[in-house]
N, CA, C and O atoms as a Maestro MAE file, in Angstrom:
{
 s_m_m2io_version
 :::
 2.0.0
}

f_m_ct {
 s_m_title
 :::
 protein
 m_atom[268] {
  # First column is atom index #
  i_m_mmod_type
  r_m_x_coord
  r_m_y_coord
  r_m_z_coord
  i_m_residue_number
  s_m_chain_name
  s_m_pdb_residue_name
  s_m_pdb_atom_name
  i_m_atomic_number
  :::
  1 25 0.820 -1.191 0.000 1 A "UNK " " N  " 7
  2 3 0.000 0.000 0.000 1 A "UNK " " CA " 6
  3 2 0.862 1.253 0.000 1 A "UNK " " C  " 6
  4 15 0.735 2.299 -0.636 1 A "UNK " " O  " 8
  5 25 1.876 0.819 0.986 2 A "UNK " " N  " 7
  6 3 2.737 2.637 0.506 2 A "UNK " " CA " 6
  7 2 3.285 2.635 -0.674 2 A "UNK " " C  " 6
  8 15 3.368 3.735 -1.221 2 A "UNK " " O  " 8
  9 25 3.702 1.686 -1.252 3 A "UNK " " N  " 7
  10 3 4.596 1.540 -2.557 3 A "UNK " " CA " 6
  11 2 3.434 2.359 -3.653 3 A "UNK " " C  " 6
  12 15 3.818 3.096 -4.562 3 A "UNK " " O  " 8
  13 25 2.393 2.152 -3.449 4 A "UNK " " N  " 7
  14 3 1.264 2.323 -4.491 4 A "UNK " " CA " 6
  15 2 0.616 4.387 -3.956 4 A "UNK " " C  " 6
  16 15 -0.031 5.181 -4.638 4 A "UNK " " O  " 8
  17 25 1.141 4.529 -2.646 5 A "UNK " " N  " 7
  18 3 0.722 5.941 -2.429 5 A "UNK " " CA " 6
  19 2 2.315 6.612 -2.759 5 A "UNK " " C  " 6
  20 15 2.259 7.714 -3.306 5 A "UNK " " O  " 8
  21 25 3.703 6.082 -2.494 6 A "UNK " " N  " 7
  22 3 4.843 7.045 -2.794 6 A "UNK " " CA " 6
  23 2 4.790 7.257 -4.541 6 A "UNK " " C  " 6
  24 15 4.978 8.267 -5.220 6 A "UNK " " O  " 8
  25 25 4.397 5.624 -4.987 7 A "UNK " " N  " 7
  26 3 4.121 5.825 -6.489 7 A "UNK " " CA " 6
  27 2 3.560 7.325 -6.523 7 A "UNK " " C  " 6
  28 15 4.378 8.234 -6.663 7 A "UNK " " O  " 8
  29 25 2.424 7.569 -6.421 8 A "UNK " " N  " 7
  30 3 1.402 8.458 -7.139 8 A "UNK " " CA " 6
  31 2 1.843 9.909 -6.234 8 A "UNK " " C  " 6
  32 15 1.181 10.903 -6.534 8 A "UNK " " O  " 8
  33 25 2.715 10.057 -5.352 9 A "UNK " " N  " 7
  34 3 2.729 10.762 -5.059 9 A "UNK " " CA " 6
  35 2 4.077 11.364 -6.136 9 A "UNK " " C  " 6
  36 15 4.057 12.435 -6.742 9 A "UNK " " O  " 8
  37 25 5.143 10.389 -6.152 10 A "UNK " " N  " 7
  38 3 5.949 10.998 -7.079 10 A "UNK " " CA " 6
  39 2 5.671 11.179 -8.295 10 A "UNK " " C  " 6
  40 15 6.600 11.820 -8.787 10 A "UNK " " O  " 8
  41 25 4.817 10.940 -9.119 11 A "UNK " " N  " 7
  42 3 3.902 11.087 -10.458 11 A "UNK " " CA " 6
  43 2 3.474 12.815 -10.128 11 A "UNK " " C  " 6
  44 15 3.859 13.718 -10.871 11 A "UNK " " O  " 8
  45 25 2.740 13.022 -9.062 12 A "UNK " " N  " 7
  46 3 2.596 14.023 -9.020 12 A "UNK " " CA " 6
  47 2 3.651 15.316 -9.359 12 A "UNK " " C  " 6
  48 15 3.703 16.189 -10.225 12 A "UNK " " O  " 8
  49 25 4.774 14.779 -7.715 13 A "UNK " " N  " 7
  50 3 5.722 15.718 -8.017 13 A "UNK " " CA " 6
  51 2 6.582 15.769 -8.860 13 A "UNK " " C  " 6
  52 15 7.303 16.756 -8.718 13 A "UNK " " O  " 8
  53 25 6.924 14.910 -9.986 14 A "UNK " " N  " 7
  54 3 7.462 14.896 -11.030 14 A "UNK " " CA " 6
  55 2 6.380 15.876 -12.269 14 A "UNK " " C  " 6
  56 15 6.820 16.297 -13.339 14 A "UNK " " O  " 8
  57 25 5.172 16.039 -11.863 15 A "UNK " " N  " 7
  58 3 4.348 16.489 -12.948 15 A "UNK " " CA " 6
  59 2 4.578 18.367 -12.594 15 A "UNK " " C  " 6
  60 15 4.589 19.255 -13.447 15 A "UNK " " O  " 8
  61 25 4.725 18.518 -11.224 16 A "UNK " " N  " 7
  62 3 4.686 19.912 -10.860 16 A "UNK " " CA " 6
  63 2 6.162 20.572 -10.966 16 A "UNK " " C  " 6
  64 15 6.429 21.769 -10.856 16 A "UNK " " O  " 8
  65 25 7.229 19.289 -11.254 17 A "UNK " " N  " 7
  66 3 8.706 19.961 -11.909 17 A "UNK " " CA " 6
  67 2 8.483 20.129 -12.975 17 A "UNK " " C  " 6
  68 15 9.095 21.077 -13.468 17 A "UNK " " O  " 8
  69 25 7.657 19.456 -13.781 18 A "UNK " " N  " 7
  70 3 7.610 19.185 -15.413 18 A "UNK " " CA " 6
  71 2 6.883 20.968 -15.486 18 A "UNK " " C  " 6
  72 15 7.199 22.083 -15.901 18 A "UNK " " O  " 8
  73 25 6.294 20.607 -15.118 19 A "UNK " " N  " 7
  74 3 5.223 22.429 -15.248 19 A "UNK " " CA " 6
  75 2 6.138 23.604 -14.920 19 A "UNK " " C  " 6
  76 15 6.374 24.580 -15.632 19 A "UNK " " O  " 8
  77 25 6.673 23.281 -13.536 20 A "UNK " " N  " 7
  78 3 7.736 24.320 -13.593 20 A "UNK " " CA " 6
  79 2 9.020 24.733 -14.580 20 A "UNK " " C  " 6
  80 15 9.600 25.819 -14.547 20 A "UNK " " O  " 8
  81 25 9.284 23.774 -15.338 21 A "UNK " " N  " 7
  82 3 10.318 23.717 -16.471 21 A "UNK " " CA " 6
  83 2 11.557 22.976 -15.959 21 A "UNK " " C  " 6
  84 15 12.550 23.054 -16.683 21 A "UNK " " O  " 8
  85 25 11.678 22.146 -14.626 22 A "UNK " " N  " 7
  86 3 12.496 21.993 -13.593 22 A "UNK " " CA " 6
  87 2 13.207 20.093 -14.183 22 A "UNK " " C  " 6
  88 15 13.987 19.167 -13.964 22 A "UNK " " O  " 8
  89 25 12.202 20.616 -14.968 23 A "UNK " " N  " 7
  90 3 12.591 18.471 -15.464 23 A "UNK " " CA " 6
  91 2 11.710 18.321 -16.946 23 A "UNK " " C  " 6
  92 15 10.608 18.716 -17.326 23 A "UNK " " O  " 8
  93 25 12.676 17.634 -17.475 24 A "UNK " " N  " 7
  94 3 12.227 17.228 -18.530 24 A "UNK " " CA " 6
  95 2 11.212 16.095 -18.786 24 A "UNK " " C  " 6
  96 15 11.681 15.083 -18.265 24 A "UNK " " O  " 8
  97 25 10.095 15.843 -19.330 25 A "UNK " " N  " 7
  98 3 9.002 15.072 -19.296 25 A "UNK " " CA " 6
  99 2 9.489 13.581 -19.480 25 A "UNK " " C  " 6
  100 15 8.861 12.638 -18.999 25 A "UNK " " O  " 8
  101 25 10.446 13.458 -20.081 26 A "UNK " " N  " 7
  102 3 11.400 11.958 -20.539 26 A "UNK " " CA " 6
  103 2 12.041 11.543 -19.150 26 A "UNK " " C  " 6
  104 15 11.890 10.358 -18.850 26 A "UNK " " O  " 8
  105 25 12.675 12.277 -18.335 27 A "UNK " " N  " 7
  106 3 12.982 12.295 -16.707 27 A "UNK " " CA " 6
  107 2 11.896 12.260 -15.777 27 A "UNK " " C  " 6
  108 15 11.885 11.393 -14.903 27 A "UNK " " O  " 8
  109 25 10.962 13.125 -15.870 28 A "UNK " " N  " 7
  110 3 10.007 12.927 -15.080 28 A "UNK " " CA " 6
  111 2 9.147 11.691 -15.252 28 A "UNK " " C  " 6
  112 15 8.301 11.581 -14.365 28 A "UNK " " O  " 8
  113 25 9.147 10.756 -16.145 29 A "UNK " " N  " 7
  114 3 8.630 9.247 -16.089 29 A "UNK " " CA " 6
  115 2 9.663 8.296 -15.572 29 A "UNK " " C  " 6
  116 15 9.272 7.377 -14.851 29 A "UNK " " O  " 8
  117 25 11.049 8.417 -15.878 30 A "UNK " " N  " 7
  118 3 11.649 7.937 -15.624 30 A "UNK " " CA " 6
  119 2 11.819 7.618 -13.531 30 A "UNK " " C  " 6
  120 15 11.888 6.660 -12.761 30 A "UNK " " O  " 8
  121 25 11.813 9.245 -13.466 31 A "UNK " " N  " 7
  122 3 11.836 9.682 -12.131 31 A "UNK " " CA " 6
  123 2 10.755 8.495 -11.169 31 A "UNK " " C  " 6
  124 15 11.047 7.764 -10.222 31 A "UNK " " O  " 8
  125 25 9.436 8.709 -11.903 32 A "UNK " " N  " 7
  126 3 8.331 8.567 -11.210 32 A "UNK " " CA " 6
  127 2 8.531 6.799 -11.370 32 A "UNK " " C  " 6
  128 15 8.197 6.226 -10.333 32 A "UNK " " O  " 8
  129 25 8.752 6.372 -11.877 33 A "UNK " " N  " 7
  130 3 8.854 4.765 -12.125 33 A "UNK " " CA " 6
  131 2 9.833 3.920 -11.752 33 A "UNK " " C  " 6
  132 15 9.856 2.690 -11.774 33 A "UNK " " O  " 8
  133 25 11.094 5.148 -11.212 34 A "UNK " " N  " 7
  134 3 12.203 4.651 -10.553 34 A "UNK " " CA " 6
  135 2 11.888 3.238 -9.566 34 A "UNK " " C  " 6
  136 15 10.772 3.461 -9.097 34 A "UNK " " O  " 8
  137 25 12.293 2.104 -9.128 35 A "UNK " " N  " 7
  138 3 12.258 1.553 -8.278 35 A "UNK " " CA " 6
  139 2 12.749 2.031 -6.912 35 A "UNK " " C  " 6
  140 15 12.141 2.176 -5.852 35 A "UNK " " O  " 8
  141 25 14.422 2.294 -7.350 36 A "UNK " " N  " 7
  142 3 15.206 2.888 -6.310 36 A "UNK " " CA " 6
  143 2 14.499 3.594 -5.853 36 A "UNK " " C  " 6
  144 15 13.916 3.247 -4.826 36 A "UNK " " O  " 8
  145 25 14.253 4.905 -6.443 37 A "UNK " " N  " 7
  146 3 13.837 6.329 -6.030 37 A "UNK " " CA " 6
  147 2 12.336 6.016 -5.299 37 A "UNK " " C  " 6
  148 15 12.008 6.989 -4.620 37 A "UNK " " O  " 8
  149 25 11.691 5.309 -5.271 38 A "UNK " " N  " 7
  150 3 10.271 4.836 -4.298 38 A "UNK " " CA " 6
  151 2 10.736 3.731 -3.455 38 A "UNK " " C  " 6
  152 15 9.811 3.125 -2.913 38 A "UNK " " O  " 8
  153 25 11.887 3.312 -3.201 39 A "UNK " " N  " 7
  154 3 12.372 2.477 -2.453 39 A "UNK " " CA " 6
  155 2 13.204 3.595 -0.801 39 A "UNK " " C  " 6
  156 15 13.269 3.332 0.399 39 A "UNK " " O  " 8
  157 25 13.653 4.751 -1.594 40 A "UNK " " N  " 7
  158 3 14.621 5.670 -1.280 40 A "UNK " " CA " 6
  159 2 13.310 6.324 -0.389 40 A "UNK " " C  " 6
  160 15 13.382 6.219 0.835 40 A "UNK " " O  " 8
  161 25 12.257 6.917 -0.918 41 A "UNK " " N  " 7
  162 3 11.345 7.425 -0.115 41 A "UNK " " CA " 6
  163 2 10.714 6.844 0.905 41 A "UNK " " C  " 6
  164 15 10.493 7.540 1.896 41 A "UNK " " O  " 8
  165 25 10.230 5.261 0.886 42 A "UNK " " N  " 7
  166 3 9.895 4.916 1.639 42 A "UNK " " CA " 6
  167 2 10.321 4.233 2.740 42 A "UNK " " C  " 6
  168 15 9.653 3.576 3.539 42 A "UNK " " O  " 8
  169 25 11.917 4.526 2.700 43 A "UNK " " N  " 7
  170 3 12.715 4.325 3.903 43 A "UNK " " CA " 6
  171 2 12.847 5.711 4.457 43 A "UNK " " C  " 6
  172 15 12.638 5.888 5.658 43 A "UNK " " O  " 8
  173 25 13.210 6.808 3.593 44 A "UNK " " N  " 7
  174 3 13.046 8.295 4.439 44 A "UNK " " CA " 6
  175 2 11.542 8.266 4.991 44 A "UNK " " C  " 6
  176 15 11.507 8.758 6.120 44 A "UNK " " O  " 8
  177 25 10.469 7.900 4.599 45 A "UNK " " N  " 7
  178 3 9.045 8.226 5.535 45 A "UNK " " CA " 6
  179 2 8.681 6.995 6.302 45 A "UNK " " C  " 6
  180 15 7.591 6.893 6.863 45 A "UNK " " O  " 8
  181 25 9.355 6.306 6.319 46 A "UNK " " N  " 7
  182 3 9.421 5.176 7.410 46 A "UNK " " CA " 6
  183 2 10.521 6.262 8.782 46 A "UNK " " C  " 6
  184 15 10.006 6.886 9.710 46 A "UNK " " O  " 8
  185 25 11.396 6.219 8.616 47 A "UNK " " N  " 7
  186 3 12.494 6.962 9.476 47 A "UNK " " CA " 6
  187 2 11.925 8.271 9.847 47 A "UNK " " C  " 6
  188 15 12.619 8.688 10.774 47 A "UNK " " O  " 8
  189 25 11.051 9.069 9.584 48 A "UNK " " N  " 7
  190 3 10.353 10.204 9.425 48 A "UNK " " CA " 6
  191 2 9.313 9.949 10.112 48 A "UNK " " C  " 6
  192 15 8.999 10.817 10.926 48 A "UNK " " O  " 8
  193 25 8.672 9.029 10.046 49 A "UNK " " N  " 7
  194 3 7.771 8.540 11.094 49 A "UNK " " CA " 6
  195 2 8.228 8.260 12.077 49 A "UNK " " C  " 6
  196 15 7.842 8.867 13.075 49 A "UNK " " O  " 8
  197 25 9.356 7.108 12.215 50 A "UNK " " N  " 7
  198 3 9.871 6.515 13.094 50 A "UNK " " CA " 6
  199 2 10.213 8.020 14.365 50 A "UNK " " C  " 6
  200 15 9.908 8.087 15.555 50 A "UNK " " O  " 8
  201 25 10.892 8.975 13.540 51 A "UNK " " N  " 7
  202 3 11.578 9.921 14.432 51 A "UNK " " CA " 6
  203 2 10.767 11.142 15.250 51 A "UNK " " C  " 6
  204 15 11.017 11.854 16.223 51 A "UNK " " O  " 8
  205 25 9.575 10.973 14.239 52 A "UNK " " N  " 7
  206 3 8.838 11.839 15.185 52 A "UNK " " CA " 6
  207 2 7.733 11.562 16.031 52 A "UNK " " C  " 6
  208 15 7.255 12.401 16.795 52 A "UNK " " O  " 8
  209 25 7.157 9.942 15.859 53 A "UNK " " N  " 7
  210 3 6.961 8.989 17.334 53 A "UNK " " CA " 6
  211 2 7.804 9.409 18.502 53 A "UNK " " C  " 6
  212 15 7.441 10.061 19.481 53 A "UNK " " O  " 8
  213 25 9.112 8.875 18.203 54 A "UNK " " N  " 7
  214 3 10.164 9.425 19.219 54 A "UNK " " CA " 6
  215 2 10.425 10.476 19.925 54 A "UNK " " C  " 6
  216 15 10.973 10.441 21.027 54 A "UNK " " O  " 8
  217 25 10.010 11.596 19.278 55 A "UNK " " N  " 7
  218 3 10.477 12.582 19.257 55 A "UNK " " CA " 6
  219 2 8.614 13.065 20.705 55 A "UNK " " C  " 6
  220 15 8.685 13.400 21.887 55 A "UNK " " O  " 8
  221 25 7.717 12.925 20.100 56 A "UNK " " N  " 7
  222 3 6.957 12.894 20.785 56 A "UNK " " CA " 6
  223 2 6.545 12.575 21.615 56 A "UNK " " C  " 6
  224 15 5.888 13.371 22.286 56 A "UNK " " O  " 8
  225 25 6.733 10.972 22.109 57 A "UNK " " N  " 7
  226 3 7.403 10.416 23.507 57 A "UNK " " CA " 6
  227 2 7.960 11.307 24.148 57 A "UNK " " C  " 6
  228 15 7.471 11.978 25.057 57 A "UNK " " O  " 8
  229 25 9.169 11.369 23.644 58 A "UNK " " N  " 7
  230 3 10.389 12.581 24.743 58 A "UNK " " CA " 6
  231 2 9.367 13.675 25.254 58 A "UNK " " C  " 6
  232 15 9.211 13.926 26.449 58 A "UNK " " O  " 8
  233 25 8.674 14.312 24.204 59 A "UNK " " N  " 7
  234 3 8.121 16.061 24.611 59 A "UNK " " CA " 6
  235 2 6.601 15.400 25.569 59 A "UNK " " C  " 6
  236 15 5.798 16.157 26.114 59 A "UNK " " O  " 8
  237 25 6.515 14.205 25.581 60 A "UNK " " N  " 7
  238 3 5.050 13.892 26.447 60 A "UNK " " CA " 6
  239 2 5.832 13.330 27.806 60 A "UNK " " C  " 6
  240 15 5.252 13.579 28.863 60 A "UNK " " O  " 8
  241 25 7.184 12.543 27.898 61 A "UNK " " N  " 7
  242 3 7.974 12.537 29.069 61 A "UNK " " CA " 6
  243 2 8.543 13.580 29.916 61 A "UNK " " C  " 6
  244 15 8.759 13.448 31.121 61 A "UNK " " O  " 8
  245 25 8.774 14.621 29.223 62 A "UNK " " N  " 7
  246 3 9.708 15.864 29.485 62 A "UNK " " CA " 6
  247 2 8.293 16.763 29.982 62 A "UNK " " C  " 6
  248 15 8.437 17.359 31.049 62 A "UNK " " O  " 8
  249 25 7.045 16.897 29.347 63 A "UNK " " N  " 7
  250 3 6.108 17.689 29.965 63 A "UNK " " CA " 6
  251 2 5.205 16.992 30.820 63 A "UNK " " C  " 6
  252 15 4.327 17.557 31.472 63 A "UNK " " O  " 8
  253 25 5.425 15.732 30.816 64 A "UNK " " N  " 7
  254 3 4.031 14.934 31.806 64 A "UNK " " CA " 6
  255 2 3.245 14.697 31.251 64 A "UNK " " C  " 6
  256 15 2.483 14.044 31.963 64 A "UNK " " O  " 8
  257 25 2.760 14.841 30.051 65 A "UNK " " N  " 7
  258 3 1.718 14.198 29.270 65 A "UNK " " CA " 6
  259 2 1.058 13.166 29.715 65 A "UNK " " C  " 6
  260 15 1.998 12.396 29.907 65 A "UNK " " O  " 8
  261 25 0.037 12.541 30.044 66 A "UNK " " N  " 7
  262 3 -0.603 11.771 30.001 66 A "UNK " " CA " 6
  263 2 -0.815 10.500 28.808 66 A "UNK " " C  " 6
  264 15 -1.759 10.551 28.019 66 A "UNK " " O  " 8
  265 25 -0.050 9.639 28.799 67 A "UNK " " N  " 7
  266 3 -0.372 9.079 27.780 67 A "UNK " " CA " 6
  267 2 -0.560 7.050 27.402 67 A "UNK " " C  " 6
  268 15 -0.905 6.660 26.287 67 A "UNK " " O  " 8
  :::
 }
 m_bond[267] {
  # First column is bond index #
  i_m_from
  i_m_to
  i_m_order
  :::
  1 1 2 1
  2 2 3 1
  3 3 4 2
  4 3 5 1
  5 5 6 1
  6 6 7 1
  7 7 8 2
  8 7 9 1
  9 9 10 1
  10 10 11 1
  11 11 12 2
  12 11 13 1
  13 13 14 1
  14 14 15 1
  15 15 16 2
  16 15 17 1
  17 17 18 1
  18 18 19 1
  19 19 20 2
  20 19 21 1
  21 21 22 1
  22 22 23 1
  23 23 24 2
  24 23 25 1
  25 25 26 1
  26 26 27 1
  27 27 28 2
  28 27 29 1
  29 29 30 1
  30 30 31 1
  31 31 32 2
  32 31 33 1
  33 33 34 1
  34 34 35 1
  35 35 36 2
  36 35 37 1
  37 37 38 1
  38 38 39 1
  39 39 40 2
  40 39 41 1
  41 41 42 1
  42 42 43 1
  43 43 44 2
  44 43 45 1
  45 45 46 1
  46 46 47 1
  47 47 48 2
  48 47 49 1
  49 49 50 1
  50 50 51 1
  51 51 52 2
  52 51 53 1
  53 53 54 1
  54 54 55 1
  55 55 56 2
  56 55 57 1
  57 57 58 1
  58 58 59 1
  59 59 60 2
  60 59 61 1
  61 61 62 1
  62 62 63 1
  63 63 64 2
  64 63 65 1
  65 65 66 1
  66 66 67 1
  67 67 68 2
  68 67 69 1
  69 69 70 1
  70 70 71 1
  71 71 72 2
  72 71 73 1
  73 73 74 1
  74 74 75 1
  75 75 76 2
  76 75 77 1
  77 77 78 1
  78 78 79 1
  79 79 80 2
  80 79 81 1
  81 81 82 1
  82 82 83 1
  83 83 84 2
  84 83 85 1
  85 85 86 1
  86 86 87 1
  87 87 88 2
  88 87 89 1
  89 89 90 1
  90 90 91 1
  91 91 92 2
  92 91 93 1
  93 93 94 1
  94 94 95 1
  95 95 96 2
  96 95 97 1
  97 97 98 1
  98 98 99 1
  99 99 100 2
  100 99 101 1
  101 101 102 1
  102 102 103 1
  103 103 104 2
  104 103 105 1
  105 105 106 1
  106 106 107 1
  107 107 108 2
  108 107 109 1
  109 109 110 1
  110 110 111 1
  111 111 112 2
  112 111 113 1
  113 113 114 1
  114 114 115 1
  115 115 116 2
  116 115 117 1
  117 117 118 1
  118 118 119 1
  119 119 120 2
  120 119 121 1
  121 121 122 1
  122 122 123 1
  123 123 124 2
  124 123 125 1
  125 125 126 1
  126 126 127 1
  127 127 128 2
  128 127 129 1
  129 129 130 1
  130 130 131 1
  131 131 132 2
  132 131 133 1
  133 133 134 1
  134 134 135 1
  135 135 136 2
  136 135 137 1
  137 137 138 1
  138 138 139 1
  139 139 140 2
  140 139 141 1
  141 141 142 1
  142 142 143 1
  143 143 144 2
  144 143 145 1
  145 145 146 1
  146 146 147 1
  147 147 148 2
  148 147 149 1
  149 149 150 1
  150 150 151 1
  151 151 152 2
  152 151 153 1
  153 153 154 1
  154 154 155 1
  155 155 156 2
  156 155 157 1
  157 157 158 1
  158 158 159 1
  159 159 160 2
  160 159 161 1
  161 161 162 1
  162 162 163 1
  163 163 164 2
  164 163 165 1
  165 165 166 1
  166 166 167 1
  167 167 168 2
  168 167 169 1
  169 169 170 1
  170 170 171 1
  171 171 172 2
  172 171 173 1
  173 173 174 1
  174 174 175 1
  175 175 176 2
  176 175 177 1
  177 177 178 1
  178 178 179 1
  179 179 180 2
  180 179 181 1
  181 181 182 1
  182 182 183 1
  183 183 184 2
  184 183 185 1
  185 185 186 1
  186 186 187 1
  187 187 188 2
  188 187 189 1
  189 189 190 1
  190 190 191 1
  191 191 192 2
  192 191 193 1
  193 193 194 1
  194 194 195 1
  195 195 196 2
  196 195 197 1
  197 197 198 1
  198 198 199 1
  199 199 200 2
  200 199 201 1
  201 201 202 1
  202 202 203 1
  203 203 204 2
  204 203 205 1
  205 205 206 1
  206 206 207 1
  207 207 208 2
  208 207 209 1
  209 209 210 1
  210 210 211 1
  211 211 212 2
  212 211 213 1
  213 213 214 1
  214 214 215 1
  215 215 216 2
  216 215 217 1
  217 217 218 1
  218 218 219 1
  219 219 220 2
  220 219 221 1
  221 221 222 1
  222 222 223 1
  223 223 224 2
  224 223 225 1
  225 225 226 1
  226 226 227 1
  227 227 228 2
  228 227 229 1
  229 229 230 1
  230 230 231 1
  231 231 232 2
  232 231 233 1
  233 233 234 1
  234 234 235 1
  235 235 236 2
  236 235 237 1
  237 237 238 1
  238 238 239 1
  239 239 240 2
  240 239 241 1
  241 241 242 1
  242 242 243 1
  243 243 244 2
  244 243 245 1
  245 245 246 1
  246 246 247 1
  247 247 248 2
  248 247 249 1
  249 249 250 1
  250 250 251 1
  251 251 252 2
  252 251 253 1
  253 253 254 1
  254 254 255 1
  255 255 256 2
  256 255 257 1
  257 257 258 1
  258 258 259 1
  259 259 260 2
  260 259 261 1
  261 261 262 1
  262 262 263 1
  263 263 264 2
  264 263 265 1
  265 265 266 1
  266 266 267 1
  267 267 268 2
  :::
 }
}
């Protein structure tokens, strides 16, 4: 399921470089179909998640949070 939402999300942002003039339309499929490059994201938003769980713990330990 994330493989199928980073997909479409990079389709997107490959479409809003393409508009901007920022990438060429032959790159921007390439981009968006990458394996790596949706492999690459969904270890940064795994870790991105991961860190700000963490991170939120600490600020609910450090203030008393209830949780």
């Amino acid at each position: 399921m994330t493989a199928v939402i980073i997909r479409i999300a990079l389709r997107y942002g490959a479409g809003v470089l393409v508009a901007r003039g920022l990438l060429g339309s032959d790159d921007a499929s390439a981009f968006s179909t990458d394996p790596g490059v949706q492999m690459a994201l969904e270890t940064g938003l795994g870790l991105a998640i991961g860190g700000a769980t963490e991170a939120w713990h600490y600020l609910a330990r450090r203030f008393g949070w209830e949780h």
